[in-house]
LOGUFI-825175 format. One record per atom (N, C-alpha, C, O): x, y, z. Coordinates in steps of 0.05 Angstrom, whole numbers, plus 5000, padded with zeros to 4 digits. Example, Ala and Ser with C-alpha at 12.3 -4.5 7.8 and 13.67 -1.06 7.14 Angstrom:
// LOGUFI-825175
526448865156
524649105156
526449345156
528549345169
525749555142
527349795143
525850015157
526850235161
This chain:
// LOGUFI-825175
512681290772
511581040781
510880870757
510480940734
510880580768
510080430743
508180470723
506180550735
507880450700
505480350694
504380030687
504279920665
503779920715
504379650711
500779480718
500479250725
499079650714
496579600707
495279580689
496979560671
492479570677
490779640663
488779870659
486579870650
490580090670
488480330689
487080390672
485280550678
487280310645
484880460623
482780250623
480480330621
483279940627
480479820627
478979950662
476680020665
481079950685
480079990709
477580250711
475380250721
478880430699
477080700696
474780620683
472580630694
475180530657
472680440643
469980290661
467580300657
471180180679
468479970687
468780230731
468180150753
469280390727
468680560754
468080850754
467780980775
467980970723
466381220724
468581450718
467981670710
470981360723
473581520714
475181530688
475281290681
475781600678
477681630654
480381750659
481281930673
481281580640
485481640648
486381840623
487181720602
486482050622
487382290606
489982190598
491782100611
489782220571
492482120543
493082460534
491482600521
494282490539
495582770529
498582790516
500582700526
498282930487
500082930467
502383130479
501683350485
504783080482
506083260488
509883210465
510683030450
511483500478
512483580453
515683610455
517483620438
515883620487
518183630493
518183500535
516983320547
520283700544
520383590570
518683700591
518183620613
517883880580
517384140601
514284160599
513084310615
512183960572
508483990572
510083800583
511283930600
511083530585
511483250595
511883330626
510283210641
513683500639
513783510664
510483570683
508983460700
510883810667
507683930666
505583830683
504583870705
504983630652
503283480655
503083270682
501283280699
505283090681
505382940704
505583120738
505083030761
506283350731
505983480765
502883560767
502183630789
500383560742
498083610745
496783380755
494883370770
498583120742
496882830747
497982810779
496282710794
499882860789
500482860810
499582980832
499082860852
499183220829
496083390850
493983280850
492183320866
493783070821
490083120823
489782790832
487682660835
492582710834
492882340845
490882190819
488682090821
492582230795
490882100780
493681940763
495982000762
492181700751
494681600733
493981800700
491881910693
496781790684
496181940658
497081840646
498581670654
496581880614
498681820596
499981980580
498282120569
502382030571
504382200552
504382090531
505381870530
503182200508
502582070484
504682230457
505182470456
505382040437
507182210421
505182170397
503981960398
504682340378
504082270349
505982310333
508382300336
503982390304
506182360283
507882630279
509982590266
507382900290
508683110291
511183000310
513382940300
510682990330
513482940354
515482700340
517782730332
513682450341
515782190319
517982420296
520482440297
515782580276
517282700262
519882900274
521582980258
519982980297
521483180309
523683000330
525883110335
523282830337
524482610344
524182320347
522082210354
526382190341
525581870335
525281830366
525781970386
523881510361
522381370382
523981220402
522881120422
526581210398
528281140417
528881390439
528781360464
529481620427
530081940451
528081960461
528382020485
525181930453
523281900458
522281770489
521681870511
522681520479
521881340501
523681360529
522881340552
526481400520
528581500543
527381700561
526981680585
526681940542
525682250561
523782160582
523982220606
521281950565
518682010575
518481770593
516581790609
520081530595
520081390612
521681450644
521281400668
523281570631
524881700660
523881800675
524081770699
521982030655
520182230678
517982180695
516882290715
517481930677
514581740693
515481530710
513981410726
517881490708
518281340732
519381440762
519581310783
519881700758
519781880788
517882010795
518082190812
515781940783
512582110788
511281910805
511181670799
510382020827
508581920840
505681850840
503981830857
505781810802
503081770808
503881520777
505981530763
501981370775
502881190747
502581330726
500381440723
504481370704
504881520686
506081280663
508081150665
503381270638
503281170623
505181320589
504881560582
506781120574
507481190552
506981180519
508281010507
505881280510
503481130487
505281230465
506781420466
504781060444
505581150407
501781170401
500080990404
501381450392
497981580393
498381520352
500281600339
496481400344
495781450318
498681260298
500481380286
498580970299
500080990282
500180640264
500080420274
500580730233
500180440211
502780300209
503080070201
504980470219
506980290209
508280040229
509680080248
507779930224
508779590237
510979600252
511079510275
513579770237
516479740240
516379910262
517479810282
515180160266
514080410277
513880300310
515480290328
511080200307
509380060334
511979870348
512679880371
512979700322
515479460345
516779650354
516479660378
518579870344
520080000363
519480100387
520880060407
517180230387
516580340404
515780130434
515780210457
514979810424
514279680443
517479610445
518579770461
518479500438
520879390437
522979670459
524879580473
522479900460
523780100466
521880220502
521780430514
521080060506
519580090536
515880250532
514280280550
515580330507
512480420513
510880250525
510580020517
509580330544
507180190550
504780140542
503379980553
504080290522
501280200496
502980320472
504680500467
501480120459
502380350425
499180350412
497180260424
499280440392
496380380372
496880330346
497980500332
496380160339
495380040311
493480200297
491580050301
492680360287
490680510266
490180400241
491080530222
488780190237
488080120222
484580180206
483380000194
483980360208
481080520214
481280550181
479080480173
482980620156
482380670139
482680460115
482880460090
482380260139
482979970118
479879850114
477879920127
479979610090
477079470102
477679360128
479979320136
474779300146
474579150169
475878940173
477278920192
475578700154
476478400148
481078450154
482778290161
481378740145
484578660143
484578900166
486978860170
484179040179
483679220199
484278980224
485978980241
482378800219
481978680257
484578380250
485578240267
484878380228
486778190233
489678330225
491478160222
490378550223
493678680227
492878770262
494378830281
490478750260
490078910298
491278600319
493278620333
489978420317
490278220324
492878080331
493477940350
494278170309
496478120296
499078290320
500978150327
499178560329
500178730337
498878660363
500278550380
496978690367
496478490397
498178310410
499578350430
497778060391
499977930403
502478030409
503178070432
503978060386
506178200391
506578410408
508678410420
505078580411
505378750439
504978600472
506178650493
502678390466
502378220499
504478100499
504678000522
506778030481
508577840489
510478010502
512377900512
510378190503
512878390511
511478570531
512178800537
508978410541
507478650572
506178890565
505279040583
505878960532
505379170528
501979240515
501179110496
500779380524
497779460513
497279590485
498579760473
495079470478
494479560440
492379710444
490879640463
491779950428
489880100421
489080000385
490879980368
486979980382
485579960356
483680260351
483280450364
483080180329
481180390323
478480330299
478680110287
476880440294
474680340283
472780570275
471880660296
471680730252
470680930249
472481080238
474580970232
472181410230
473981640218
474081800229
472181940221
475081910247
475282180256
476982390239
479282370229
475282600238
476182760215
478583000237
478183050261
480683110222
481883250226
481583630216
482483730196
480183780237
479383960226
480984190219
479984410214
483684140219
485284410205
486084300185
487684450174
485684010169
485383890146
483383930125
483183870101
481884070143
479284170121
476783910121
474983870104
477483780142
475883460132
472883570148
472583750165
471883470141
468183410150
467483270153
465683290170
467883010144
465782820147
466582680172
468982620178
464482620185
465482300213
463682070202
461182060198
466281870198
465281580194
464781420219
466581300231
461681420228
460981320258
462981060261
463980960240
463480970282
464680720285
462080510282
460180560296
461980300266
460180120260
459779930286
461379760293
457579970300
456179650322
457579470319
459079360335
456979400294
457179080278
460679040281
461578840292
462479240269
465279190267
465879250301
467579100311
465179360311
466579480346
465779170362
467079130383
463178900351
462878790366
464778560353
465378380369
465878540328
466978360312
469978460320
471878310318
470278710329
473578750342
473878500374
475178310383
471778670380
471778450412
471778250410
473478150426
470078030391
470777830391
472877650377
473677450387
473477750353
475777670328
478377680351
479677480355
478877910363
481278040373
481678040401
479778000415
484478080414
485478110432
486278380448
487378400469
485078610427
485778900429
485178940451
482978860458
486679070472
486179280500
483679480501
481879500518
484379620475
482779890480
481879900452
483079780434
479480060449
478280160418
477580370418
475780460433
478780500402
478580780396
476180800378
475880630361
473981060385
472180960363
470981220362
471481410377
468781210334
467481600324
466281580328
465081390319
464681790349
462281820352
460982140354
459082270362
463782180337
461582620333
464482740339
464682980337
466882590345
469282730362
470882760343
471282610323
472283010350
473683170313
476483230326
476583370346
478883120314
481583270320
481383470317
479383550306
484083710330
484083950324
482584030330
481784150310
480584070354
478884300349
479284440373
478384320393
480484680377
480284850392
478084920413
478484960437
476084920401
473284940429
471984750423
472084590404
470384760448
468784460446
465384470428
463184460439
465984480400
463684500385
462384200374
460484170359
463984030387
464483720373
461783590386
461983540410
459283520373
457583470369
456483150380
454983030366
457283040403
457382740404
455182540401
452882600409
455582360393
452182260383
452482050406
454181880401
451082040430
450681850439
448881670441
448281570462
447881610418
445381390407
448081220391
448180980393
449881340380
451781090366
453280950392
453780720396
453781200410
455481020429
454280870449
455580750466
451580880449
450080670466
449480400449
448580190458
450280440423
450380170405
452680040409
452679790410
454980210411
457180100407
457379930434
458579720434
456180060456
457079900476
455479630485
456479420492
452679690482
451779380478
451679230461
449579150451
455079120448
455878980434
458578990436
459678830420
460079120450
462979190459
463879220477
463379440487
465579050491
465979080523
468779200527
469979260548
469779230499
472279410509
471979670523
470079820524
474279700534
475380030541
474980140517
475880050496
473080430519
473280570492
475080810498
475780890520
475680910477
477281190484
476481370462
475381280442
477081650465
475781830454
477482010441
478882140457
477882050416
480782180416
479082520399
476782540391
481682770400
479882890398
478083100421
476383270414
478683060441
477783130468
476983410468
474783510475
479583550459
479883810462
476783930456
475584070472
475983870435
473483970418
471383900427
469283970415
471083720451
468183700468
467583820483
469483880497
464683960492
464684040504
464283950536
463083740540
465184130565
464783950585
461983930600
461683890624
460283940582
457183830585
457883490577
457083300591
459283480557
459483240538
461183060547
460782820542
463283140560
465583020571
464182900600
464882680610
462483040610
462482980638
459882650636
459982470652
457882640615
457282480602
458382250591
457182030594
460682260577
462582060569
464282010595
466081850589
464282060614
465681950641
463081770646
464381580655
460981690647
458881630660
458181360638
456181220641
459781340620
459481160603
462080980603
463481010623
462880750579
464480600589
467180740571
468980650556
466580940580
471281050560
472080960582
471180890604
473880980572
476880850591
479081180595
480081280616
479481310562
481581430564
481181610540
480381510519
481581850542
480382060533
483582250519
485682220532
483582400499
486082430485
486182750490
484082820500
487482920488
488383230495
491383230479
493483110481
490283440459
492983630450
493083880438
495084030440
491083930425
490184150420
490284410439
491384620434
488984350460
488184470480
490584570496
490484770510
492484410492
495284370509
496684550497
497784690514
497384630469
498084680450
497585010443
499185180437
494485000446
493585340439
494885430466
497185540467
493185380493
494485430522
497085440517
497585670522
498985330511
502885440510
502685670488
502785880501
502585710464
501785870448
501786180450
503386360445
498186130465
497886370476
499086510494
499386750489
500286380520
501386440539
504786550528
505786760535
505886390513
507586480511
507986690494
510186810496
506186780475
505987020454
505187320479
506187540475
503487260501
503787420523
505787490545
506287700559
507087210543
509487350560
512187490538
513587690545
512487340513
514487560489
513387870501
514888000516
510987950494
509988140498
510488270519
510588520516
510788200540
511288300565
513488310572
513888460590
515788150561
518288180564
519888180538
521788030536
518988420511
520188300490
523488370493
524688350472
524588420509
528088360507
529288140524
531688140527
527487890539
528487640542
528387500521
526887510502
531187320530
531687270508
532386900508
532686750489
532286820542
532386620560
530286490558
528086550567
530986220540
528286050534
527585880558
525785710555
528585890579
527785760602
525786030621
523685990634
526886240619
524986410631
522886590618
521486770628
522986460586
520886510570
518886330576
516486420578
519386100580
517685860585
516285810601
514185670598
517285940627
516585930655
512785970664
511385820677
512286150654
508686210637
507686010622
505685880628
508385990612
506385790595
507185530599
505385380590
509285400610
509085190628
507085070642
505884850643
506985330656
504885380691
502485420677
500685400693
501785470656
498485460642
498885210638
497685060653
500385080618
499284870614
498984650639
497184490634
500084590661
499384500678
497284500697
496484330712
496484780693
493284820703
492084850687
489984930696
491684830654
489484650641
489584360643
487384250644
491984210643
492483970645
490883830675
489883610678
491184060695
489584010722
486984000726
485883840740
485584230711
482684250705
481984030696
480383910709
483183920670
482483660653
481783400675
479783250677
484383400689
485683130694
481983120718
479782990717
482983290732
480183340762
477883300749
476283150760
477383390728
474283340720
473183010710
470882920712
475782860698
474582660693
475482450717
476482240712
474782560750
475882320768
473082290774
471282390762
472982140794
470182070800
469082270818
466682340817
470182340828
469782610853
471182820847
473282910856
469182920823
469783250812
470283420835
468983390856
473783720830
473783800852
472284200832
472484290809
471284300856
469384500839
471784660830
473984560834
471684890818
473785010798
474885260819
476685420813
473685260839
475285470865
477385230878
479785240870
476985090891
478684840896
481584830875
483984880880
480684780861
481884690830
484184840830
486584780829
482185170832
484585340828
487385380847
489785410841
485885350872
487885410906
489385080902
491185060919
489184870887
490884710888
493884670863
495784510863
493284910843
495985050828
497985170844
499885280834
């Protein structure tokens, strides 16, 4: 189905959030959209800089547009995390439906005007901008520190700029396998009375769902998953080697950890709708 809305500002202002999930090939991508499809939610298929590196952004956009346009539910196509200019036009230029500008490690003053900048150029072509603002640290990088997203710059994005969505730090750590990620919501009650964008949260994996179910109740729009996606195929599939170590059929190796990741992808998707379904439900609808 299209993605021919704004479903990340719509969620933002109704209590829902639209799940951005990183995926790697066809099969988390199918996955994923048959979870968004039980749980009747729109999603998005997000690539970063691992997948870009494993395939260019033209095979890319072919796979992941195809598959979202026979899904019955709106299935969004994002470029997740990225500075290069030439990078972002392709990908708008090549059918994505958001890309992101990351400009987070620049000063503010050249940050909101390359953001600005890619704005345009993405609205002229129908397409949605993600910005960003703050540091989110990457924790199998060894990094520590989180640079809060600044009030002052998150309210000077909104107004300077044309950006869709703002990505912003508020305690939330890439990479992190469980949800130990710490969220300060005294910054993000600053950020928001002074910012009327859609915020999004990237990083997800590592919150916990005390914290998540809190950040639905606030103004995100769209919330990021890959980690999570990632250990879930992982594991599953190092259990089924195990259980079958003389297959040798990467389609019926796969077949397991497919089917996990689609019911983590389901758990996810159900919890951030407005009408949580309880985790017995949840389950009888896999």
């Amino acid at each position: 189905m299209r993605w021919n809305r704004n479903y990340v500002k719509e969620a933002a202002e109704s209590g829902t959030v639209v799940p951005g999930f990183n995926v790697f090939g066809y099969e988390d991508a199918q996955a994923v959209i048959r979870a968004a499809e039980k749980a009747g939610s729109p999603v998005i298929l997000m690539i970063n800089k691992g997948a870009r590196e494993a395939m260019d952004i033209q095979s890319w956009a072919r796979l992941l547009i195809s598959l979202g346009q026979r899904a019955e539910v709106p299935v969004g196509v994002h470029l997740d995390h990225c500075s290069d200019l030439n990078l972002i036009r392709q990908a708008v230029e090549n059918g994505f439906t958001s890309v992101m500008y990351d400009g987070s490690m620049l000063p503010f003053e050249e940050n909101w005007k390359i953001t600005q900048k890619m704005a345009e150029y993405a609205h002229a072509r129908g397409v949605f901008l993600e910005g960003e603002l703050g540091r989110v640290p990457y924790s199998d990088l060894g990094q520590r520190e989180i640079r809060y997203t600044s009030p002052k710059e998150a309210a000077g994005m909104f107004e300077k700029t044309d950006v869709d969505w703002l990505a912003v730090s508020v305690g939330n750590v890439h990479r992190l396998a469980e949800g130990t990620a710490a969220i300060n919501f005294s910054v993000l009650e600053k950020i928001q009375k002074v910012c009327r964008l859609p915020l999004v949260i990237h990083g997800s994996s590592g919150i916990s769902e005390k914290d998540a179910a809190k950040l639905k109740k606030e103004k995100i729009g769209k919330m990021n998953f890959g980690t999570i996606l990632r250990k879930t195929f992982a594991d599953a599939l190092r259990q089924e080697m195990k259980r079958c170590p003389e297959e040798f059929d990467r389609l019926k190796l796969f077949e397991y950890p497919v089917k996990r990741i689609e019911q983590e992808a389901y758990q996810i998707i159900s919890k951030l709708q407005k009408e949580e379904k309880d985790e017995d439900s949840a389950e009888r609808a896999i």
